[in-house]
N, C-alpha and C positions, 0 to 999 in steps of 0.2 A: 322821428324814428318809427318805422314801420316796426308793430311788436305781434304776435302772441294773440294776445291780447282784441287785437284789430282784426288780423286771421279771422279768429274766432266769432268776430261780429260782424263780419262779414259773410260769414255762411250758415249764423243763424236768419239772416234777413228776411224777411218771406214778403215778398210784396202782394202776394193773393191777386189780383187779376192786370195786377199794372205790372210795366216792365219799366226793367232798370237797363242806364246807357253803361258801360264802366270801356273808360277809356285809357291805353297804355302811350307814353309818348315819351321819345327820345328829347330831349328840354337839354341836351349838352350846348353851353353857348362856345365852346371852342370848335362844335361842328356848325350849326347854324346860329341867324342873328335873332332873338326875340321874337322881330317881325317873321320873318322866319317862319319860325316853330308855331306863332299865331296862324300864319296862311295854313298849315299843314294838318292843324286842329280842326280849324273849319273845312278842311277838305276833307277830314275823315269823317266831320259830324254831318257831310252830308248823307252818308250812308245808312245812319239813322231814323231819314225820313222826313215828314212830315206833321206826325207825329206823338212828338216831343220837343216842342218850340221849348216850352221852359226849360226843361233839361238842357237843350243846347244854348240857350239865352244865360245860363245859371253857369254852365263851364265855361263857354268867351268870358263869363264877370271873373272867374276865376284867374284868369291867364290875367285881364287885361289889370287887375287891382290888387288882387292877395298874391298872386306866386312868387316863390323866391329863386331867382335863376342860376344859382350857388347850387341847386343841387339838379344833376340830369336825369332822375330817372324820376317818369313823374305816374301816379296810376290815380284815377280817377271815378269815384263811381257816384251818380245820381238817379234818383228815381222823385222826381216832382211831386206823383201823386201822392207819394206816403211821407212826404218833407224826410228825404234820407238826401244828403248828401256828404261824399268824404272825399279828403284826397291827402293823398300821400305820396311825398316827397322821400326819394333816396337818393344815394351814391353813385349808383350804378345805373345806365338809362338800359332803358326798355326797348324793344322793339315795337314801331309803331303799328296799333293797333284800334279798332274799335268792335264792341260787341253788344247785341240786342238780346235781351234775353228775360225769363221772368225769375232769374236769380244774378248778382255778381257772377263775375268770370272773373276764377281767382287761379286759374291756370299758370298765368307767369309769377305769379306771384309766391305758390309753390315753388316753382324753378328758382324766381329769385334767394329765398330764404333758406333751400336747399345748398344753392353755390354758397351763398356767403353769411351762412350764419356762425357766429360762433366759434374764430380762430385767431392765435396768439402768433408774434413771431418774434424771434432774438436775434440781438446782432451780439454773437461775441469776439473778442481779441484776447492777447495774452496779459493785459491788462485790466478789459473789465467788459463789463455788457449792459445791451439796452432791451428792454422789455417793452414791449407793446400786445394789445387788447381792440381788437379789432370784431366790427357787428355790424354786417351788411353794408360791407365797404366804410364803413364808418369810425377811426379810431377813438375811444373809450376809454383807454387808463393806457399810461407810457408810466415807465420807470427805469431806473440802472444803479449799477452799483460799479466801482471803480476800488483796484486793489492798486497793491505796489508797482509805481512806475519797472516794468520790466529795460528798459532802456538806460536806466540808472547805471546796473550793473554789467551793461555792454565799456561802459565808461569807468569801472570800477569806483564811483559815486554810491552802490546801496551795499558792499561789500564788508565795510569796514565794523567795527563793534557797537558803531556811533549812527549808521547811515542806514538803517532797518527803520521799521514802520515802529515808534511809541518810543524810539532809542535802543532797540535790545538788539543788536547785531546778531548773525549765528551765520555770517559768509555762505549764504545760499546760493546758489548757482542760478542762471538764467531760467534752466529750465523745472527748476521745484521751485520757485516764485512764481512763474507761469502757470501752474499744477497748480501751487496754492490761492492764487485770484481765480483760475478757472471754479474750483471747487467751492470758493466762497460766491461766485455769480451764480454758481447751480444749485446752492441754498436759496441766496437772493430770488432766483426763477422760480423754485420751490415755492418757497414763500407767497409772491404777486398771482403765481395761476393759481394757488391753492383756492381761493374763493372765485374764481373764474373760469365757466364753465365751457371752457372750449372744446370743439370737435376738434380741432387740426393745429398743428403747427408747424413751423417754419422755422428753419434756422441759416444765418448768414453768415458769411465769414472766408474766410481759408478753406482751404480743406484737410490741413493740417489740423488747424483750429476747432474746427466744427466737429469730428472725426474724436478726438481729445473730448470735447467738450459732451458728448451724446454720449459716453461712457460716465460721465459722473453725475447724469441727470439721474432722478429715481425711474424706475418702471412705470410708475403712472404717465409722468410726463414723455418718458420713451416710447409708451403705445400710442400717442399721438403726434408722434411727429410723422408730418405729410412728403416733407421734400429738403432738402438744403440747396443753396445758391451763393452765389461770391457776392459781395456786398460790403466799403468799407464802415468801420463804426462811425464814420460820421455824415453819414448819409442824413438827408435829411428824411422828416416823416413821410413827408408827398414822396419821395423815391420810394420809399417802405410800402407803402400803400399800394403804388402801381405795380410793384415787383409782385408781393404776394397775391395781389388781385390778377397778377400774371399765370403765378402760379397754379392760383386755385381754377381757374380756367382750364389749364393742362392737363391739371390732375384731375378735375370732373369729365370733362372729355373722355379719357380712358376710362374711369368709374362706367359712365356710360353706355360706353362702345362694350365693355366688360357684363354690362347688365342684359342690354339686347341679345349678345349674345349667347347670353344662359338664358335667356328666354326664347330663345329659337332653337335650341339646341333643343329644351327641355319639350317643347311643343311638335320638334319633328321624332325624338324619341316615346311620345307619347306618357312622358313623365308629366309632372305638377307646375304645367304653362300652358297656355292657349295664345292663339294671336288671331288677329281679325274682328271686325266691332261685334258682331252676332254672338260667336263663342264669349267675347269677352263681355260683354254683356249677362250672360245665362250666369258666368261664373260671382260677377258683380253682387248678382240679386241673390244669389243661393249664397252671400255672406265667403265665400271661396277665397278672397283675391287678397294676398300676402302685399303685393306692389304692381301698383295698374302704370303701364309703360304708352305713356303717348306722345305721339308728331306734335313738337310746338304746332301751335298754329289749325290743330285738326279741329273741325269740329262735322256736324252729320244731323239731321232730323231724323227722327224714331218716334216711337210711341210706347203709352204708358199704360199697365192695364190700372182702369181708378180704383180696383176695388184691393188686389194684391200687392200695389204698386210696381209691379214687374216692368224691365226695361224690353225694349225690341226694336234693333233696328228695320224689323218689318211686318206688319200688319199679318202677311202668308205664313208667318214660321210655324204657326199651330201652335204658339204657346199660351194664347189667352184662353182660346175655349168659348170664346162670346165676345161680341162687339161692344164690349164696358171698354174702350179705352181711347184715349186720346193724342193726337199727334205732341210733339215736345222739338219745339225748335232745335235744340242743341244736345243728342240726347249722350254726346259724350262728357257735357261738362255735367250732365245728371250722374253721371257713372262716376266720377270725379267725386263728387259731396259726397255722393251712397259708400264708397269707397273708405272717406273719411272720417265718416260719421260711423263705421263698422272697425275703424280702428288699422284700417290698412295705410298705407305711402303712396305717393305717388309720384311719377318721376315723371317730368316736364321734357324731351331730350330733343334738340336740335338738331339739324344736319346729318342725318344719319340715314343712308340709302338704304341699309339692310332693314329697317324698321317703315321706311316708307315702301316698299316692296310689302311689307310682310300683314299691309291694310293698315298702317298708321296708329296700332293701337292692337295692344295685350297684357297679358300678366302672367306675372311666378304668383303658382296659387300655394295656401297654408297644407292643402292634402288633395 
């Protein structure tokens, strides 16, 4: 389980004059076979060079000895000269990738942890419900609670003084037995997310059902819910899984689409955005930038001034003042750390022409 934790030691790394390989790979065996995915490693490590033989000597020992092919998203990062090497296994594959750099490239890995960190979803009926705990595609705690067969009393079976839940009759009706197991699942849901810290959730069911049921949840849990869908209760978890990884894909997409577009809006009104690497840049270094928005997959050479540490994607801008500075291979994944090391977000966004037009890269700034 990719955490936090890992993130984090990952962007303090500092390899001082060596560089690190960090490779992303799509590892799904239901799309390719092992062999596979092995030829497709070495076709990316050729990009690499020459060198970093151990580095790429050290990922083939990877692949061909320790990896576990249960899970398809695979990120990888080594640097030989400073004995650093990690790799991390998830749920979800990656797009395949490699990068050369004198820091990790933790790009998708943002994106990753963004899509799928930290969402709950419920399957209810008029009977009972199932709870699930989901973390980067990865389910983490399942639970349900099951009230009075509502079916009983279609059959006049729960009706009678004898035919209630503990022996106490009171000839309830189909639908406030249904009420009354809904309202005890939406304790029970109470209960299970109460120590579980979800961003999102999901609810499945009817639409009857679901509709009924988001009425009796508390406010807390009602601010988080993302979406609902049709889904019987006895779904298994693998359908659960793909469904809401369905989801959460739909709904980041729009999130997306919804963010680039405040930040063009806000950068053609001359409000608190900017777009293009130069401008976004300037905003980066001067501590500005609320949320740095960039093209998967961008990256660009700049330079560094050594003494200010200012970014620039070009030596002409005029903002050094003197030739104290240095080229910086990738100097958008520099804008990336500086970003998150100042306390800002950063949003990884795919497929998005109005953001590829607009130079691949900006930000909604704090003022």
């Amino acid at each position: 389980m990719f955490t936090q934790e890992n993130l984090d030691e990952l962007l303090a790394f500092e390899p001082n004059d060596a560089e690190v390989i960090s490779l992303y790979i799509n590892a799904d065996p239901a799309e390719n076979t092992p062999e596979a995915i092995k030829l497709q490693v070495r076709g990316l490590l050729k990009e690499a060079g020459q060198n970093h033989t151990a580095d790429v000597e050290r990922i083939e020992q990877h692949f061909e000895l320790v990896h576990d092919w249960r899970k398809p998203g695979v990120a990888l990062f080594s640097c030989a000269e400073r004995d650093f090497f990690h790799a991390y296994q998830v749920a979800v594959p990656f797009r395949n990738r490699v990068r050369v750099g004198n820091k990790p490239y933790v790009k998708p890995l943002l994106h990753f942890t963004k899509y799928y960190g930290h969402y709950g979803v419920i399957l209810i009926d008029k009977i009972g419900a199932r709870f699930f705990e989901f973390h980067l595609g990865e389910l983490q705690n399942t639970a349900g609670t099951m009230g009075e067969d509502v079916r009983k009393l279609k059959h006049g079976g729960g009706s009678s003084a004898t035919g209630m839940r503990g022996g106490q009759g009171t000839g309830r009706s189909e639908d406030e037995t249904a009420q009354r197991n809904m309202r005890e699942a939406a304790e029970a849901a109470t209960r299970f997310f109460k120590r579980r810290q979800i961003r999102r959730l999901f609810i499945g069911g009817t639409a009857e059902n679901v509709a009924l049921f988001h009425e009796m949840l508390p406010k807390q849990l009602q601010s988080c819910i993302a979406g609902t869908f049709a889904m019987d209760m006895d779904a298994s978890e693998q359908e659960v899984k793909e469904r809401s990884l369905q989801l959460l894909h739909e709904l980041n997409a729009e999130r997306e689409r919804k963010l680039v577009e405040q930040m063009l809006n806000g950068a053609a009104s001359g409000g608190n955005a900017v777009t293009g690497l130069g401008p976004t840049l300037r905003m980066v270094c001067d501590g500005r930038v609320d949320t740095l928005i960039v093209s998967d997959g961008f990256r660009a050479p700049g330079y560094r001034h050594l003494t200010s540490g200012y970014l620039s994607a070009s030596p002409d801008e005029g903002l050094f003042g003197d030739d104290n500075f240095e080229e910086v291979a990738d100097v958008v994944n520099e804008a990336v750390d500086r970003t998150i090391e100042q306390g800002g977000h950063v949003e990884v966004i795919s497929e998005n022409p109005q953001l590829e037009g607009a130079g691949r890269i900006g930000a909604l700034l704090r003022y």
